[in-house]
N, C-alpha and C positions, 0 to 999 in steps of 0.2 A: 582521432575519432574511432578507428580502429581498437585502440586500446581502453577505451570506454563502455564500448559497444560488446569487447570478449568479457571485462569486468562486469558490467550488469548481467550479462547473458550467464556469466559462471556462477556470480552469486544469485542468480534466480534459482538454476538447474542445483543449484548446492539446499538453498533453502527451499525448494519443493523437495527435494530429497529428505533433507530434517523433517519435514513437517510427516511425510510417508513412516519414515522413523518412528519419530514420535509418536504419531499414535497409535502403533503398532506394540510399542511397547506401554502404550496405556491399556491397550486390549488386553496385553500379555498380562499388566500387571492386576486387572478386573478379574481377570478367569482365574489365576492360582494363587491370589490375594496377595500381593508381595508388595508392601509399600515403596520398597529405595526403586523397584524399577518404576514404579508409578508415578512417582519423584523425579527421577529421571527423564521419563517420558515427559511431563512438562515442562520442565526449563527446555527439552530439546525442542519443544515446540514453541515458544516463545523465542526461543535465540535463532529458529528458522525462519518463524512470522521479521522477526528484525532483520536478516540475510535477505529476503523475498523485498520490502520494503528499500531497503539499504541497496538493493540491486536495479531498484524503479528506479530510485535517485539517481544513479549513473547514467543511465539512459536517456534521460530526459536532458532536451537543450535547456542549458542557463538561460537563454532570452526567452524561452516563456512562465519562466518563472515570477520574474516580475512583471508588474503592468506597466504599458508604454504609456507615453505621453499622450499620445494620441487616442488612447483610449476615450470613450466616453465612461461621467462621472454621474452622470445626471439619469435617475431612476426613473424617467420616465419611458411609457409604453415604448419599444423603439417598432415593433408592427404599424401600428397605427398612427404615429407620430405624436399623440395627443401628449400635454404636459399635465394629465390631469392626476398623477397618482397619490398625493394625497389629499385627494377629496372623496369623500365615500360616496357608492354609488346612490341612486335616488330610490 
């Protein structure tokens, strides 16, 4: 658990860092027109958006990922108990 918990935590802290990166060099690369940094700047943000995302993953328990059995399947109101949801209202 431990070692799921430093994984996510490092690939979060890693791609919040990309993403500071990167647009930092898309400013850089707006103000003294310079396309490869600008270039640059967004693959680094895109491969951070995937770090950040990649690092949710780790984090998150496997059992709430799927739906249990026990779940309810049945779209009706569950507040009010009524089974009336596909009948349009009056």
């Amino acid at each position: 658990m431990l070692k799921s918990l430093m994984k996510g935590l490092f690939g979060r802290l890693l791609g919040y860092g990309g993403l500071v990166l990167g647009f930092w060099w898309l400013r850089e690369a707006f103000l003294e027109i310079n396309y490869p940094v600008g270039v640059m700047g967004g693959l680094t943000i895109l491969a951070a958006m995937y770090m950040v995302v990649g690092g949710r993953r780790h984090t998150n328990n496997s059992d709430n990922t799927e739906l249990s059995n026990t779940e309810e399947d049945d779209p009706s109101d569950s507040l009010d108990g009524r089974d009336e949801s596909n009948q349009l209202p009056p």
